[in-house]
Each structure stands twice: as C-alpha cells, then as structure tokens.
C-alpha positions as CSV (number, residue, x, y, z in Angstrom):
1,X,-65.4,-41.6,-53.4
2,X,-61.8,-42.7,-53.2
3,X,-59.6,-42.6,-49.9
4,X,-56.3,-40.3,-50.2
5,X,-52.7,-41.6,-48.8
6,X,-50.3,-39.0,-47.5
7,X,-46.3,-40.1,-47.4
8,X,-44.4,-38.2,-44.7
9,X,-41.3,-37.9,-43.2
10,X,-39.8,-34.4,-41.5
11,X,-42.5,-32.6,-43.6
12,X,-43.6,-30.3,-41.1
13,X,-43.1,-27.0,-43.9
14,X,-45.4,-28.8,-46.5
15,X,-48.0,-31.3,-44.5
16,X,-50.7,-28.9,-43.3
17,X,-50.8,-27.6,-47.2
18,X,-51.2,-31.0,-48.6
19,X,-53.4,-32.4,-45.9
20,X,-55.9,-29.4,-46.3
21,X,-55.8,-29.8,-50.2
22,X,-56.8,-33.6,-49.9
23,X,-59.7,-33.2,-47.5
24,X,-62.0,-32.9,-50.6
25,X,-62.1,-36.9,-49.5
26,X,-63.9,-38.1,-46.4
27,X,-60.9,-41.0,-45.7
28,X,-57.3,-39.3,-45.8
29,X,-54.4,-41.4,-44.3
30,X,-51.2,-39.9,-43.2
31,X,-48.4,-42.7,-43.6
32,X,-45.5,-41.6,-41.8
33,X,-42.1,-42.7,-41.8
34,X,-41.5,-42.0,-38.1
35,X,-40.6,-38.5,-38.2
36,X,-38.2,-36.3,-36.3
37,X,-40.0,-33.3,-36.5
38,X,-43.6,-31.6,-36.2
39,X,-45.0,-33.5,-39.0
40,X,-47.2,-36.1,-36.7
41,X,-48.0,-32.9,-34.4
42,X,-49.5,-30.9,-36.9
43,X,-51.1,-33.2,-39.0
44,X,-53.0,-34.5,-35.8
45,X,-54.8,-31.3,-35.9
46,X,-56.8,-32.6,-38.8
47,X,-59.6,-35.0,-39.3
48,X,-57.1,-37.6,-40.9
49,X,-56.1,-41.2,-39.5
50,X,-51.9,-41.3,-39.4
51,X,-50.2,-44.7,-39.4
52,X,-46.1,-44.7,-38.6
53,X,-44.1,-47.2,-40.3
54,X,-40.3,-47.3,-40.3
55,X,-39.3,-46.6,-43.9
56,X,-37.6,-49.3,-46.0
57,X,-37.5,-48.3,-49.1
58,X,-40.3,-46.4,-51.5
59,X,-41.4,-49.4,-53.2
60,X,-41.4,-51.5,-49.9
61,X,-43.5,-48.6,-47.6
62,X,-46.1,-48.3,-50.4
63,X,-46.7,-51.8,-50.6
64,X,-46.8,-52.5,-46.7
65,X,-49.1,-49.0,-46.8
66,X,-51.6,-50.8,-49.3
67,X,-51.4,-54.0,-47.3
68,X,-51.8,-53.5,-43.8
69,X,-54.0,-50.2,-44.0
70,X,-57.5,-50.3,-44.4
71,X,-59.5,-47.3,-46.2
72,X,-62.8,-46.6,-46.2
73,X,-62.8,-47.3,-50.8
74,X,-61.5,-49.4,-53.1
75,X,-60.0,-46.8,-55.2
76,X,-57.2,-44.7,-53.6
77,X,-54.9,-42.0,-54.4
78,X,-51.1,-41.4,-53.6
79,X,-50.2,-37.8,-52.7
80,X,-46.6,-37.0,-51.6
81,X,-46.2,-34.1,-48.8
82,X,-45.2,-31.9,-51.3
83,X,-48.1,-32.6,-53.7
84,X,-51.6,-30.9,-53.8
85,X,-54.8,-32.4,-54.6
86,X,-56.5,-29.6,-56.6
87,X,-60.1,-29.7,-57.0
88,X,-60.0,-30.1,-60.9
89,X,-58.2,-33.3,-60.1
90,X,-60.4,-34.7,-57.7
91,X,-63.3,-33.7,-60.1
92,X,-61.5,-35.7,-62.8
93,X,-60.9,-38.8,-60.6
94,X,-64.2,-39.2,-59.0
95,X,-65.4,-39.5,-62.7
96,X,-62.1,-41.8,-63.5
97,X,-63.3,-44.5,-61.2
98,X,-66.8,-45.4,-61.9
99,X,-64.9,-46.9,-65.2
100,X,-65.0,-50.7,-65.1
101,X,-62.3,-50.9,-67.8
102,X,-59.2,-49.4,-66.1
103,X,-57.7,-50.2,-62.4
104,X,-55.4,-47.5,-62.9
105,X,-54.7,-43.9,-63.6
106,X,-51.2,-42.1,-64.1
107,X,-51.4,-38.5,-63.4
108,X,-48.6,-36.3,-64.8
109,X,-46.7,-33.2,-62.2
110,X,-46.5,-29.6,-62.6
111,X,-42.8,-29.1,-61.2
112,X,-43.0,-26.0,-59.1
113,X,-39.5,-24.2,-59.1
114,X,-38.7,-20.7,-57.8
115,X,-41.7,-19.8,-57.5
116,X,-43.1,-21.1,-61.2
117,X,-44.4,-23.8,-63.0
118,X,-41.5,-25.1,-65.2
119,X,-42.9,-26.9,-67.9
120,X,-40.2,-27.3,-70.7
121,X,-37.3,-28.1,-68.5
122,X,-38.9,-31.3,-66.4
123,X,-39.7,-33.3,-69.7
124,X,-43.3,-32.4,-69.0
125,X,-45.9,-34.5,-69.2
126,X,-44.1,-36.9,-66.5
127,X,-46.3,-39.3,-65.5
128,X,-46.5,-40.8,-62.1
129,X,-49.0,-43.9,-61.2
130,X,-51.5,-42.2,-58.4
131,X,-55.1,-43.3,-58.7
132,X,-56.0,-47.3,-58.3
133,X,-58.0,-49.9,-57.0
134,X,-56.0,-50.8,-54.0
135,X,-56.1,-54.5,-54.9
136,X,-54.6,-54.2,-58.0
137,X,-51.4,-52.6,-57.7
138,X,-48.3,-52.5,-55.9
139,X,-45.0,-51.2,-56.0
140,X,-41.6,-52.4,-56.4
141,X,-38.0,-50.4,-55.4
142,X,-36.3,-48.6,-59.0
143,X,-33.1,-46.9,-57.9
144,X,-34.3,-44.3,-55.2
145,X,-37.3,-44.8,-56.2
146,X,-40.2,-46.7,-57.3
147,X,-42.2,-48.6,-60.1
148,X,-45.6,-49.7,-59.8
149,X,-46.9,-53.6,-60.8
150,X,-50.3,-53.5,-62.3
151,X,-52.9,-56.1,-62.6
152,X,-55.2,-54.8,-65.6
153,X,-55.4,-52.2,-67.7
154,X,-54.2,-48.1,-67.0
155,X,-55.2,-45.0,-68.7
156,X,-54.1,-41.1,-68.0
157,X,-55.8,-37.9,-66.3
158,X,-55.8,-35.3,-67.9
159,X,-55.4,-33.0,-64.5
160,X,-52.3,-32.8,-63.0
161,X,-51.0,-32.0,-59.5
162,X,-48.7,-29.6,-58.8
163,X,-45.3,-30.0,-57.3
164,X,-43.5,-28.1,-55.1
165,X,-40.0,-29.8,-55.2
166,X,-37.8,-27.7,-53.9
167,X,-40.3,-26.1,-50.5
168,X,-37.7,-27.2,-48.4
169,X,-34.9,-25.2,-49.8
170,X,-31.9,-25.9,-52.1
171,X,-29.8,-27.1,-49.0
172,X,-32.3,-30.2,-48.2
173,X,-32.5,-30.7,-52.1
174,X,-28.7,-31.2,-52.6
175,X,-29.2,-33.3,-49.2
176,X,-32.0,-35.3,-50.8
177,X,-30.5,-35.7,-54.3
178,X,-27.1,-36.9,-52.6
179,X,-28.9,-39.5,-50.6
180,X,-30.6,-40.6,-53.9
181,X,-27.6,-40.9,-56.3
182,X,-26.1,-43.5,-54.7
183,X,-29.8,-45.8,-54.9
184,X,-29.5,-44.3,-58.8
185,X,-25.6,-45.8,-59.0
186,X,-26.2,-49.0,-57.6
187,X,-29.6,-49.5,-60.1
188,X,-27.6,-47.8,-63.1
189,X,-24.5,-50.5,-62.4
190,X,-27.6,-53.1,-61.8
191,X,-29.0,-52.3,-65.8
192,X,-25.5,-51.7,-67.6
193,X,-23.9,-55.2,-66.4
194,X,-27.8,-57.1,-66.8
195,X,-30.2,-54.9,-68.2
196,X,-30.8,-54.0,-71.9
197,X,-32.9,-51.5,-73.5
198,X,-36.1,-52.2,-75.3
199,X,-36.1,-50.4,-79.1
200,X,-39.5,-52.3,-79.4
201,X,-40.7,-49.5,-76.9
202,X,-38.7,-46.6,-77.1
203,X,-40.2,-46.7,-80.8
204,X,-43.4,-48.4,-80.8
205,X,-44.5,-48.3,-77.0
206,X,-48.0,-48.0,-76.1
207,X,-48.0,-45.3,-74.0
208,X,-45.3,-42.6,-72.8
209,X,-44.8,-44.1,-69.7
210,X,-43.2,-47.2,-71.5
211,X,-41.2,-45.0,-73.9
212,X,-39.9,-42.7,-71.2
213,X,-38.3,-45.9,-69.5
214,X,-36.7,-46.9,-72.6
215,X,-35.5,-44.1,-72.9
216,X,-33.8,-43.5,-69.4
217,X,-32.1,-47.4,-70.3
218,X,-30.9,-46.2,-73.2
219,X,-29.7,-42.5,-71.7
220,X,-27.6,-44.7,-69.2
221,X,-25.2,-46.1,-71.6
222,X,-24.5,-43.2,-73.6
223,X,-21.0,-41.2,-73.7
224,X,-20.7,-37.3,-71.6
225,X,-24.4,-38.3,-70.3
226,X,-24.4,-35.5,-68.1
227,X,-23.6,-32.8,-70.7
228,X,-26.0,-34.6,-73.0
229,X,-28.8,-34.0,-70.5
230,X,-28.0,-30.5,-70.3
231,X,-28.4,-29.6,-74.1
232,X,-31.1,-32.1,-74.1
233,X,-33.5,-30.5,-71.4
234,X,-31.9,-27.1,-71.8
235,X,-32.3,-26.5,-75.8
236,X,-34.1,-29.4,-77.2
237,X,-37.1,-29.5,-74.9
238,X,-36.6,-25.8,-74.9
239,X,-35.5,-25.3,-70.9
240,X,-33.8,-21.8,-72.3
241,X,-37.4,-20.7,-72.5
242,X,-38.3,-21.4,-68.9
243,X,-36.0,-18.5,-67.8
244,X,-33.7,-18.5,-64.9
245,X,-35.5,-21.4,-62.9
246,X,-35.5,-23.2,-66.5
247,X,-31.5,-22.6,-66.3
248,X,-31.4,-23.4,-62.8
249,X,-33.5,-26.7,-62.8
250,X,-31.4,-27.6,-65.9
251,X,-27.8,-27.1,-64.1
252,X,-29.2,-28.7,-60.9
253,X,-29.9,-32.6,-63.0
254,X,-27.1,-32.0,-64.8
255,X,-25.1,-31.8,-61.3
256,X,-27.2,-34.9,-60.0
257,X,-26.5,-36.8,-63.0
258,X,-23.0,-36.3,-62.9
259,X,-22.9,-37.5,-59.4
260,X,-24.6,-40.8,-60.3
261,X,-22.0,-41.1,-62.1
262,X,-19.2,-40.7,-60.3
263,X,-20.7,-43.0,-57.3
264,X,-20.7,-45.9,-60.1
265,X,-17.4,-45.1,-60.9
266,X,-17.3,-45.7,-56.8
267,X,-19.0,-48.5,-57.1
268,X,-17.0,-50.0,-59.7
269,X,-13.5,-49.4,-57.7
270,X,-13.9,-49.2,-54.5
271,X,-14.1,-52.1,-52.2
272,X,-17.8,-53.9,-51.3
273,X,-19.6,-51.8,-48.7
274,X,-17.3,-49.2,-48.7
275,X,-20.2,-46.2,-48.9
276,X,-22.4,-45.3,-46.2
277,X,-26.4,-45.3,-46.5
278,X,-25.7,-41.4,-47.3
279,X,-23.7,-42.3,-50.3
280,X,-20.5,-41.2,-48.3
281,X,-17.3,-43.4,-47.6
282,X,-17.0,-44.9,-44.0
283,X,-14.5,-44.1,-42.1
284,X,-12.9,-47.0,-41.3
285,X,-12.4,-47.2,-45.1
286,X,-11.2,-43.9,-45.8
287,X,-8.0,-44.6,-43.3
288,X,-6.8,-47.4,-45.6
289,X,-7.5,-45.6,-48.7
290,X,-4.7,-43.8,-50.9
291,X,-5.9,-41.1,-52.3
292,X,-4.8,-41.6,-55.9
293,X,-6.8,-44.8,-56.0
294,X,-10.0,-43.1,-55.7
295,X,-9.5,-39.9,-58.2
296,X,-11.8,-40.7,-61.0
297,X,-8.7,-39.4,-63.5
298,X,-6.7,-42.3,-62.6
C-alpha cells in the first residue's frame, strides 16, 4: 500500500471529488495551505488526516509536506485537488512499488477542458513526478512551479490521471495564470542571462521528461515565441483536431505566454521591486511612473 497526499488551498468545488477518488488508500493526507474557504470543512467529513501549512512556494510546501508529515508507507503519491486517483492507476502503482529497482514513477495528465479530454493540444504525454519512496525525493521551486530532485533511478506509468484544470472557471484561471506569469518572468529572465540549453538532451535525452525541459530552454529564447506556440500546439501537434476546446486551450497559452513575456519586459525596465506578489505594479510606484516609460513599443 502507498499513502496519498492531497495539496489544497480554496478548493472547496474540487476537494470532496479528489478526496473520494483517493480513498482506494487506507492513509490519505490533506495538506492545506491555510484556506479561506470550505475546503478544511468539507474535507473533515472524511476519514483523512489534514495538516495546514502556510504556503511558500510549491517546491518549498512539498518538501516541508514530505519532511514533517508522517504516513503510514514508504511509498506515497501526490494528487493535486483537481486530480483524480482512478482505480486503473492505483492498480498500476500498487504493482509499481514492490519494484526494488526504481524509487520513482512519473505519471502523465489527461487535461480535462470544456468538458473533454484534450489530448493533442496539451503536448500529451506530460509527465509529472507523483509516485515515490518518500525518502528519496524532494522538490525544488521552477518558475511557478516545481521540479523534483531524485536519489535513484525513475520509470513511467502507463495510467494516467485526469485533470480538471479549468473546474474553477475561466475567471480563477486567468486569476491563476496572472499570478503565475510573473514566477514564469522572473525564472525565464533567471535562464536567458545564466542558463543555457542542453542539445545533448533535447536530441539524445533519456527520457521525455529530460527532452521536454530542453525544449522549454530552448523555446525561451526564440523570436514571436508566443505566435510560435500557437502554430506549434495548434497545427503541428494537431490542436485544430481537438475542436473548439483544442482552439480555446490553444489561444488561452498563447495569451499566458505572451504575458510572461511582457512581465520580463517589466522586469527588465522597471525599477527592483516594483511588481506586487500578484504580478501587478504597486502603487506607490505607479505615481512616479510616466506612462511612456513603461509601453513595451518604446
């Protein structure tokens, strides 16, 4: 058996669903980032444990989740509030870890949008670093995001969970994505000025994981990158296929990309500490501003 941890925060629309999908374990852990809404209520109406912890950042509340909360197993599982444990899954990754040659499995999403299962357009198989022996894996921050440290060797499921990224409504994802563009800037201006991209892997790496990262290094440096991304998920992966939630997932990166961009343009111009932790300028900064300093034409 492996113990299941559940990441929250004002997930009151998806936490019963997830929480009811993952009690195929006995040890399910509700790690909450000290929510504002109904999300600890309802959740405490099932036989789960929940642990609040003021969120960081992702990489530093999964690695303080791994650290300071005990579970029942060795091996555990990561589920996100909008994620589903699916028995197939749970199947596949009771039979994943009595393997004594791998202390880690990747598990690749099924993006959920309007109502559908949009393969083509999300660069499908995407995968995401879920199942692990506890002890031999953390997480540090990406961006928004996060990217896992492993001690050993990893393999791949070949399950995968499904996704329901936009639940909450297009408002909260344009709320969400907004918030996340300006982590996305700051790491993008990080790579361009230090990082460089590996052709060793984007070529020749040894799994997709590795040449999907050289990829994205090598996407950040290219010309019209948000138009690129557009006729790259769109008509090369074959997005036009996945209908109107194909077009709309499509327009919607292509919009987030294009706002990375212009917050490193931000970044780049603007004085230090000039955008808020929602990626918006302060106040006391827009007053001595001129507004033809910060037009991105100029």
């Amino acid at each position: 058996m492996f113990s299941i941890y559940i990441l929250t925060y004002n997930e009151e629309i998806d936490i019963a669903a997830c929480i009811e999908s993952a009690l195929l374990s006995d040890d399910v852990i509700v790690v909450d980032s000290c929510s504002a809404d109904r999300t600890v209520e309802i959740a405490s109406r099932y036989p789960v444990r929940i642990v609040q912890h003021a969120f960081e950042s992702h990489g530093r509340q999964r690695t303080w989740m791994l650290q300071n909360i005990p579970t029942s197993h060795e091996w555990v599982y990561i589920l996100e509030a909008d994620e589903r444990m699916t028995p197939e899954l749970f199947a596949e990754c009771l039979k994943a870890i009595q393997s004594q040659e791998y202390i880690g499995y990747y598990a690749a999403e099924r993006v959920m949008f309007m109502g559908q299962w949009i393969r083509r357009s999300t660069q499908y198989p995407r995968y995401q670093m879920r199942l692990f022996r506890k002890d031999k894996v953390w997480f540090t921050d990406y961006g928004h995001t996060e990217r896992e440290v492993c001690d050993g060797k990893t393999s791949f499921l070949k399950e995968t969970y499904p996704h329901y990224t936009n639940s909450k409504g297009l408002s909260r994802w344009i709320e969400k994505h907004n918030r996340y563009s300006t982590d996305e800037a700051k790491e993008t201006l990080r790579q361009l000025e230090n990082g460089k991209v590996s052709w060793q892997d984007l070529l020749f790496g040894d799994s997709e994981v590795e040449k999907r990262r050289a990829l994205k290094d090598l996407s950040l440096r290219l010309p019209f990158r948000p138009l690129l991304r557009f006729l790259y998920m769109y008509f090369l992966l074959g997005g036009c296929l996945d209908g109107r939630a194909g077009f709309a997932w499509c327009t919607l990166q292509t919009f987030y990309e294009y706002l990375i961009l212009l917050k490193v343009w931000e970044l780049k111009h603007l004085p230090p500490a000039s955008l808020d932790e929602d990626g918006k300028l302060s106040r006391d900064k827009k007053a001595n501003i001129d507004p033809a300093e910060v037009s991105p034409s100029n």
